[in-house]
NUGUMAR-527549 format. One record per residue (C-alpha): residue number from 1; x, y negated, z negated. Coordinates in Angstrom, 2 decimals. Last residue first. Layout:
REM residues N
+-----+---------+---------+---------+
:  nr :    east :   north :      up :
+-----+---------+---------+---------+
: NUM :       X :       Y :       Z :
...
+-----+---------+---------+---------+
//
This chain:
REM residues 306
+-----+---------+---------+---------+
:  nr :    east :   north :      up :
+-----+---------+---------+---------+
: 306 :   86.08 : -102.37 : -100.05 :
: 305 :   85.53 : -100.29 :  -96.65 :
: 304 :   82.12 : -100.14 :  -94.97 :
: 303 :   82.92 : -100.07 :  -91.86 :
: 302 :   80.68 :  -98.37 :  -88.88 :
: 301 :   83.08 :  -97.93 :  -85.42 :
: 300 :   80.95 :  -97.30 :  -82.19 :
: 299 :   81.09 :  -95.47 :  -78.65 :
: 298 :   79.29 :  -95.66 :  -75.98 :
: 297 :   77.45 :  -93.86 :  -72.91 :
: 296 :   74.47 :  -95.13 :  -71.85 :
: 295 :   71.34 :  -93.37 :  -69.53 :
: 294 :   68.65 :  -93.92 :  -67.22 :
: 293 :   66.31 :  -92.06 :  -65.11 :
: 292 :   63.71 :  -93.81 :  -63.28 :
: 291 :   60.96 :  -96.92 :  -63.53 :
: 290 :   62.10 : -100.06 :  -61.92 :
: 289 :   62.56 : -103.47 :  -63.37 :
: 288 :   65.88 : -102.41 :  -64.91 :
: 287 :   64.75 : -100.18 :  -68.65 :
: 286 :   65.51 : -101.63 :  -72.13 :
: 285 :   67.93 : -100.72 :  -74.74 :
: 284 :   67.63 :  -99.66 :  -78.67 :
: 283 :   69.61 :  -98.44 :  -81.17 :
: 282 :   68.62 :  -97.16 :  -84.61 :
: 281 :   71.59 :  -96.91 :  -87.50 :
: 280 :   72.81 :  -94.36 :  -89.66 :
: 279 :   72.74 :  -93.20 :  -93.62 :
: 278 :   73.53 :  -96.35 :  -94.99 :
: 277 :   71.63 :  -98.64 :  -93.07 :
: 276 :   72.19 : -100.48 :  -89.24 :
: 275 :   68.92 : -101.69 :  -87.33 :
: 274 :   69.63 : -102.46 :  -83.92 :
: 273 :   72.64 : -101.42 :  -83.41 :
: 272 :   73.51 : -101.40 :  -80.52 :
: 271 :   70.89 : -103.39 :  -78.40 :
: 270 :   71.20 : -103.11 :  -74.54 :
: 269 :   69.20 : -105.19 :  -72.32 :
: 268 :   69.09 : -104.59 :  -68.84 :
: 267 :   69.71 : -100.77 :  -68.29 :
: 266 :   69.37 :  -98.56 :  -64.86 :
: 265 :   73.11 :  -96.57 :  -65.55 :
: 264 :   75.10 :  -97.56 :  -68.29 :
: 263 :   79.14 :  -97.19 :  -69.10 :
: 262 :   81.55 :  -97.72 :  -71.54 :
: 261 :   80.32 :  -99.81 :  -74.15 :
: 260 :   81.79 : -100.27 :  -77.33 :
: 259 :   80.03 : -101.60 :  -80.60 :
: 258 :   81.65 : -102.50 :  -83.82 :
: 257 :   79.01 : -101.84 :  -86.76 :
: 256 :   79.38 : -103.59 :  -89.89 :
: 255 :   78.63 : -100.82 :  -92.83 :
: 254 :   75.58 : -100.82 :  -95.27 :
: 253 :   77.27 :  -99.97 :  -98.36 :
: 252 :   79.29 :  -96.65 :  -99.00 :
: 251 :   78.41 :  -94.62 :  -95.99 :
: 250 :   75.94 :  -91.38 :  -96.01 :
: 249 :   77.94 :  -89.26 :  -94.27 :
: 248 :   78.48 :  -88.50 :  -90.78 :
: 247 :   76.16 :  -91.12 :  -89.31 :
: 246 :   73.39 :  -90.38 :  -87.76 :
: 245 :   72.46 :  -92.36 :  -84.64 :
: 244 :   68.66 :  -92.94 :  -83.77 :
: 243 :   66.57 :  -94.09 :  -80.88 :
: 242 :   64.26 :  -96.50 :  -78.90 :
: 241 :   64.13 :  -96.66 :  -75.83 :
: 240 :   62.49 :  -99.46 :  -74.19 :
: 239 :   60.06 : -100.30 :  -70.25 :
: 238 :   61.10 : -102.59 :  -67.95 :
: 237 :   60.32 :  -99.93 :  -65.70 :
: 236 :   58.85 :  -96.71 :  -66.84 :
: 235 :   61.63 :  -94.29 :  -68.74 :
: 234 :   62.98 :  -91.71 :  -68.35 :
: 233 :   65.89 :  -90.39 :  -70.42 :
: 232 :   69.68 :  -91.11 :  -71.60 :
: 231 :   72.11 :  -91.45 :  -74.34 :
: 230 :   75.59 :  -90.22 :  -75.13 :
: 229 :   77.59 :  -91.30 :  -77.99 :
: 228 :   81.09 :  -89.25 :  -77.07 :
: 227 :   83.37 :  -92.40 :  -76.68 :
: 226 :   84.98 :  -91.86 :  -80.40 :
: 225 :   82.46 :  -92.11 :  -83.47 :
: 224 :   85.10 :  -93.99 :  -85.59 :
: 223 :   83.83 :  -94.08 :  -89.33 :
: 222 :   84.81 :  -95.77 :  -92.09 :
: 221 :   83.89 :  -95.80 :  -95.83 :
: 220 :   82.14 :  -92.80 :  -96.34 :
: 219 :   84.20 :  -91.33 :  -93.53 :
: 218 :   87.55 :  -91.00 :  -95.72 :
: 217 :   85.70 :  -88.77 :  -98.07 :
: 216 :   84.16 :  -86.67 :  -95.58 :
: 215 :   87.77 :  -86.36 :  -93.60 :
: 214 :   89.17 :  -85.38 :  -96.52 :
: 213 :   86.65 :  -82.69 :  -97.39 :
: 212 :   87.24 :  -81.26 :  -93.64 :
: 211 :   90.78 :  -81.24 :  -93.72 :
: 210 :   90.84 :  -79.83 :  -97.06 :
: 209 :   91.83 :  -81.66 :  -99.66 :
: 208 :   95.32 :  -82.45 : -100.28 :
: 207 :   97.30 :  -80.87 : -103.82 :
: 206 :   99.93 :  -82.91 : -105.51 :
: 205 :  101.18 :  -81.31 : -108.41 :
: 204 :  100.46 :  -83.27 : -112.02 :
: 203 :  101.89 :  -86.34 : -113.21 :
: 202 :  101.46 :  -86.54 : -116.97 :
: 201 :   99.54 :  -89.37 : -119.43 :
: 200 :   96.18 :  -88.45 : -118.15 :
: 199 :   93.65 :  -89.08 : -115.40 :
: 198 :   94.97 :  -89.02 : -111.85 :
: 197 :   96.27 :  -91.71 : -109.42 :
: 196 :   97.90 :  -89.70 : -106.35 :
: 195 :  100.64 :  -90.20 : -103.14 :
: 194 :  102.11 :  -88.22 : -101.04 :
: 193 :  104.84 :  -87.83 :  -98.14 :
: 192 :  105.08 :  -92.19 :  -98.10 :
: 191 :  108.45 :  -92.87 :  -95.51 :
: 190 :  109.81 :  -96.24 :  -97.06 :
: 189 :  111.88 :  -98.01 :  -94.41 :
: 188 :  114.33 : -100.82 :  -95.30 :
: 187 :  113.49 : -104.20 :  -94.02 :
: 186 :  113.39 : -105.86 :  -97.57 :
: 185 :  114.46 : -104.66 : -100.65 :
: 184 :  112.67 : -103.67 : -103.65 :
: 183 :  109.66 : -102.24 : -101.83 :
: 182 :  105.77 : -102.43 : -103.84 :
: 181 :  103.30 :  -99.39 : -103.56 :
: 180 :   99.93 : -101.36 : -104.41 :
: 179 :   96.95 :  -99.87 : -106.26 :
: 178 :   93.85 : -101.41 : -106.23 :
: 177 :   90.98 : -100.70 : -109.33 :
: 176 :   87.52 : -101.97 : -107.75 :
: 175 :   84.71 : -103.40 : -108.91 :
: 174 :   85.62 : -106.83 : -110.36 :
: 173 :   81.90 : -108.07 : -109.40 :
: 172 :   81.22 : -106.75 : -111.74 :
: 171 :   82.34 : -105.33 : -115.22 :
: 170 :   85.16 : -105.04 : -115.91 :
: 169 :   86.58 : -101.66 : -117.83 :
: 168 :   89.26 : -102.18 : -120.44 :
: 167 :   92.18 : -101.53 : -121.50 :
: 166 :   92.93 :  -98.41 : -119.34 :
: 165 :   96.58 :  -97.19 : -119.93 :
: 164 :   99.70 :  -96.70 : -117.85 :
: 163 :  101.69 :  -94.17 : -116.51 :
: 162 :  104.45 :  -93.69 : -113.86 :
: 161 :  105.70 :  -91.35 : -111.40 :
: 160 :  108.58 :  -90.99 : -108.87 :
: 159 :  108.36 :  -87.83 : -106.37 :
: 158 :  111.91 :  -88.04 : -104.68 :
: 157 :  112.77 :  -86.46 : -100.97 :
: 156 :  116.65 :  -87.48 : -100.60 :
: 155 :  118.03 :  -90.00 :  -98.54 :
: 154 :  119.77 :  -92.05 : -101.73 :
: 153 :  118.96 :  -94.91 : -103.63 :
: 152 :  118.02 :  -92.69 : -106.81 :
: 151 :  114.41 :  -94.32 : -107.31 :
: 150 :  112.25 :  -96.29 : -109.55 :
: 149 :  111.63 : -100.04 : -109.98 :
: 148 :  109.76 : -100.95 : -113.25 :
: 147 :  105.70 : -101.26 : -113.62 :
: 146 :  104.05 : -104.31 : -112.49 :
: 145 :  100.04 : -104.56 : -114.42 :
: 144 :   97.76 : -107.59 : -113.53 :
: 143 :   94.94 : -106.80 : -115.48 :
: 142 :   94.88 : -110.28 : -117.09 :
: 141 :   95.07 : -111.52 : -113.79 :
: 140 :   91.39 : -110.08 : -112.44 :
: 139 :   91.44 : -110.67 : -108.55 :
: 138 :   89.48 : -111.98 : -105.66 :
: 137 :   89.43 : -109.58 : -102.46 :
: 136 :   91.87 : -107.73 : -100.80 :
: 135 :   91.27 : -104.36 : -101.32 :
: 134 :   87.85 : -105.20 : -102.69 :
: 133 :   86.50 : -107.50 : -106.19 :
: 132 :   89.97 : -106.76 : -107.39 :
: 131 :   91.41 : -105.27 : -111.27 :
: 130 :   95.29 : -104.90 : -110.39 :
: 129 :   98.01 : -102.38 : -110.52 :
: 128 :  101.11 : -102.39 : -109.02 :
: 127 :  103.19 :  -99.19 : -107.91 :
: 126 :  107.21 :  -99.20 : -107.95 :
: 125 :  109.54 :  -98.62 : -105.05 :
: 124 :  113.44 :  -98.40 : -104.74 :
: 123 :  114.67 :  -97.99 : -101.03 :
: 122 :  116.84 :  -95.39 : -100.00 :
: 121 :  113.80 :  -93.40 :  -98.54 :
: 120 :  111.92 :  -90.35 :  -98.62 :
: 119 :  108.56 :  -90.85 : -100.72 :
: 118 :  106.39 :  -88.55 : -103.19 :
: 117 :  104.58 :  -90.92 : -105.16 :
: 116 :  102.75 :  -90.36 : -109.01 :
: 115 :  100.16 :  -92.43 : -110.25 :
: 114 :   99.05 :  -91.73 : -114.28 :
: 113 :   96.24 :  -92.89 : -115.99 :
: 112 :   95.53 :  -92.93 : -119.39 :
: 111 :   92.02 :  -93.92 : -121.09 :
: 110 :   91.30 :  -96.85 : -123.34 :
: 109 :   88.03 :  -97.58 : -121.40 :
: 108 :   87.32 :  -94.55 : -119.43 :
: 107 :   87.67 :  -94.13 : -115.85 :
: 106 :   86.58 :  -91.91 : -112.75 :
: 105 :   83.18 :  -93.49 : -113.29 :
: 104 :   80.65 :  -91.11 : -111.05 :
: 103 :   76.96 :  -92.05 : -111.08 :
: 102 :   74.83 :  -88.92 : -109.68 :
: 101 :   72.72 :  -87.68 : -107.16 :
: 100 :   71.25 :  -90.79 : -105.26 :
:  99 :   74.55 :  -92.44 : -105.07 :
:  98 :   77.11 :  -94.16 : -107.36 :
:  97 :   80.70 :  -94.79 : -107.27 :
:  96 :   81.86 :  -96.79 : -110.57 :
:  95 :   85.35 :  -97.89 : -110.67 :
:  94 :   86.12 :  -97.80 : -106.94 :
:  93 :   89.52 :  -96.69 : -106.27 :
:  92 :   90.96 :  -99.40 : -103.91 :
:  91 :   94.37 :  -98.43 : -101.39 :
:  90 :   97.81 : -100.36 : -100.97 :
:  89 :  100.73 : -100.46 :  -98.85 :
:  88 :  103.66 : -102.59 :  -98.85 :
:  87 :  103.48 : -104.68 : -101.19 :
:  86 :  106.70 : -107.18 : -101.78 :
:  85 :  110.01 : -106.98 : -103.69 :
:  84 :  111.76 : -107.78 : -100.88 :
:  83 :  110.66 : -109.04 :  -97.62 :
:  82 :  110.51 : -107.80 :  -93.99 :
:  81 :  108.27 : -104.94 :  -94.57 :
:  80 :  108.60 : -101.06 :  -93.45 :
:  79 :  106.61 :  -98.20 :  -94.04 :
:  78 :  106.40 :  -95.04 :  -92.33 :
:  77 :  103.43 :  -92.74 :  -93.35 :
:  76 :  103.49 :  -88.83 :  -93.55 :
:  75 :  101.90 :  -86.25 :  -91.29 :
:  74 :  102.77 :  -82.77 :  -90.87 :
:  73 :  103.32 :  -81.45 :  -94.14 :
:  72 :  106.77 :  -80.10 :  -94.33 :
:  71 :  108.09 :  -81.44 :  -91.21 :
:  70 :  106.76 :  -84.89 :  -91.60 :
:  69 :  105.82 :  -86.28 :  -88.37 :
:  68 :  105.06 :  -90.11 :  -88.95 :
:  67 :  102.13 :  -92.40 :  -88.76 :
:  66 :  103.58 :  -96.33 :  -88.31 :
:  65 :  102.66 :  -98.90 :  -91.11 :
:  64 :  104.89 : -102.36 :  -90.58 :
:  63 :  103.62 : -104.59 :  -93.26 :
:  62 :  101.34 : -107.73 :  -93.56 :
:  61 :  100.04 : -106.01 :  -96.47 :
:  60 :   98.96 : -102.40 :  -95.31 :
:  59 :   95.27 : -101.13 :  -95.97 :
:  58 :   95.09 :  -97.32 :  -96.79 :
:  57 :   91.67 :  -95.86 :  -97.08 :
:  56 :   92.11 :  -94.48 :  -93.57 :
:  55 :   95.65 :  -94.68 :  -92.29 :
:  54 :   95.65 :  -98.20 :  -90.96 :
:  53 :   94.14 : -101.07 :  -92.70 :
:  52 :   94.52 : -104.40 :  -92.22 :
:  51 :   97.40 : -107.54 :  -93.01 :
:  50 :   98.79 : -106.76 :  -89.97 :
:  49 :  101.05 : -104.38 :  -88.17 :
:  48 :   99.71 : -101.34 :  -87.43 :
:  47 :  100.69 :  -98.21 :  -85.98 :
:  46 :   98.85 :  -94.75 :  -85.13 :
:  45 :   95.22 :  -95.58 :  -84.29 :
:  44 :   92.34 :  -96.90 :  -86.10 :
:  43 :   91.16 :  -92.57 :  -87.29 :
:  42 :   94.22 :  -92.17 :  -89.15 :
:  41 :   93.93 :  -88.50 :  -91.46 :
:  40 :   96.77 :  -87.24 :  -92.80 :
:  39 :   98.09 :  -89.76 :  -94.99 :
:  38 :   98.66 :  -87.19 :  -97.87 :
:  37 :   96.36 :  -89.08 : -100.43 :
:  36 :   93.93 :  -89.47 :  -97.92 :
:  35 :   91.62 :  -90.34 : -101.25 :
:  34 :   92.45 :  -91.64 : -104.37 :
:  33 :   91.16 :  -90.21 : -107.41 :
:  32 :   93.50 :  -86.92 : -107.09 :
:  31 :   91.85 :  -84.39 : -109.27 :
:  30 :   94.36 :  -82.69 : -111.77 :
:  29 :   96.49 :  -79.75 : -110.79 :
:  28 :   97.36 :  -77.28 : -111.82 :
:  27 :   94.65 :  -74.79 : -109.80 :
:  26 :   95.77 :  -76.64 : -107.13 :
:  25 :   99.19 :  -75.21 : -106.91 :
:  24 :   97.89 :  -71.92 : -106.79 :
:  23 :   95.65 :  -72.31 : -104.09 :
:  22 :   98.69 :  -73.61 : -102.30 :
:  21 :  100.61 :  -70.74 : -101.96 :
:  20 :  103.26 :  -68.84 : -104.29 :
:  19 :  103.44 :  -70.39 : -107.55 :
:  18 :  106.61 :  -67.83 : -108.64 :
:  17 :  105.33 :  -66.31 : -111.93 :
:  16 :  107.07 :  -66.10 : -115.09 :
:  15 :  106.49 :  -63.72 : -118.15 :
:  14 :  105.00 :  -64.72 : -121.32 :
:  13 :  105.90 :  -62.72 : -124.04 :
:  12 :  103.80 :  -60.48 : -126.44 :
:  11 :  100.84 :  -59.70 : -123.98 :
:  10 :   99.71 :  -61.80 : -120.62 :
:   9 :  101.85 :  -62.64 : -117.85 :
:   8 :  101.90 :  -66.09 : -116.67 :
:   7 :  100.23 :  -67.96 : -114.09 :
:   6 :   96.49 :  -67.80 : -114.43 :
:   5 :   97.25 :  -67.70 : -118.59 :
:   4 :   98.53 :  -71.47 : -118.14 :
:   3 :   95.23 :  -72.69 : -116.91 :
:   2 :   93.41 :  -70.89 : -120.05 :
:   1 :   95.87 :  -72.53 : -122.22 :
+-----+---------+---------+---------+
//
């Protein structure tokens, strides 16, 4: 009751009030357990086509994924896939998440769930749900969960939802709970506005994190550091530096480090990374045989996705 007070009038009757802004839509609303739930944030690039992923936390299944202007949000996701009744995009909510703080588990054995989908398309679509080891990983049948096909067939913006229960909670190494948005039809394109998996037996208003939260969330699992890794000293010849990236956020798991190079000045042997963990990785490089100034620019992507 005390969330329903906020927006109605107190006293003998209950008077109506007009949610005006988006602080009062998230006040309704339950937490959304999967993350870049409004596709705004794509930090591979802006189209895909493989079986990869794309708009961070969001890996497409051999599917067309191209970011789209949305006019009422800004960014939505464009979906297309040449065969029917087939995933199209899909994300991983990790059933325990722990770090040095705290152990997190979103779920609870025998617990409802609900995942909800705001889409523009004449398509139908319909969300499949599956116990995994990672996004794509080995999977749990007897958790394999297809709901029915939902949607008017028309142009119009639709949010569809649907619920289901928790059975049971596997342990490892089925980690991971992955939702898939499934097409009816094939080669007709499915433009995702939002998307959300929350606790309870009723969709709730979708409400996006911040830019910044998002983009902490997203980064714990991926990170693109751009071309702006700049490095550079003295040093006696032939002689090493030694030093130290930070990551963002601490990541996930130790992540695989993709290393760019795109330019060094005085520099023989160049080690990136050296040592990778959680929290950042140490680089190191040696000096040309003659002492002076040196320096590297680079750039790096750390992955640590399920």
């Amino acid at each position: 009751m005390s969330k329903l007070n906020n927006f109605f009038g107190s006293g003998g009757s209950y008077e109506p009030r007009i949610l005006k802004n988006e602080q009062d839509i998230a006040a309704l609303a339950n937490p959304n357990l999967l993350i870049n739930g409004d596709f705004s944030l794509w930090q591979r690039g802006d189209s895909f086509t493989g079986y990869e992923y794309g708009c961070d936390r969001w890996i497409g299944a051999n599917t067309t994924v191209t970011k789209t202007q949305w006019k009422e949000q800004g960014t939505a996701m464009t979906a297309n896939k040449a065969a029917a009744a087939s995933g199209l995009i899909a994300q991983a909510v990790e059933l325990q998440l722990t770090d040095a703080a705290s152990t997190v588990k979103p779920f609870v054995s025998n617990g409802q769930v609900t995942v909800s989908v705001t889409v523009q398309t004449t398509n139908r679509v319909r969300p499949h749900i599956i116990y995994r080891t990672s996004a794509a990983g080995t999977s749990s049948p007897a958790t394999d969960t297809v709901f029915e096909w939902q949607g008017s067939g028309t142009t119009s913006v639709q949010t569809l939802s649907w619920t289901f229960s928790i059975d049971h909670l596997p342990t490892d190494p089925m980690r991971c709970l992955v939702l898939t948005w499934q097409a009816e039809s094939a080669s007709v394109d499915v433009v995702f506005i939002n998307s959300k998996m929350e606790l309870g037996p009723t969709a709730t208003p979708f409400a996006p994190d911040d830019l910044a939260t998002n983009l902490a969330k997203c980064q714990r699992y991926y990170y693109n550091s751009g071309s702006q890794q700049i490095h550079g000293g003295y040093l006696s010849a032939a002689g090493f530096a030694n030093w130290w990236d930070n990551f963002p956020v601490t990541m996930r798991a130790i992540p695989s480090v993709t290393y760019r190079s795109y330019d060094t000045n005085n520099l023989n042997v160049v080690s990136i990374p050296d040592t990778v963990e959680i929290s950042g990785m140490r680089n190191s490089a040696q000096k040309t045989s003659s002492a002076g100034i040196y320096y590297i620019r680079y750039g790096y992507t750390a992955d640590a996705e399920l």
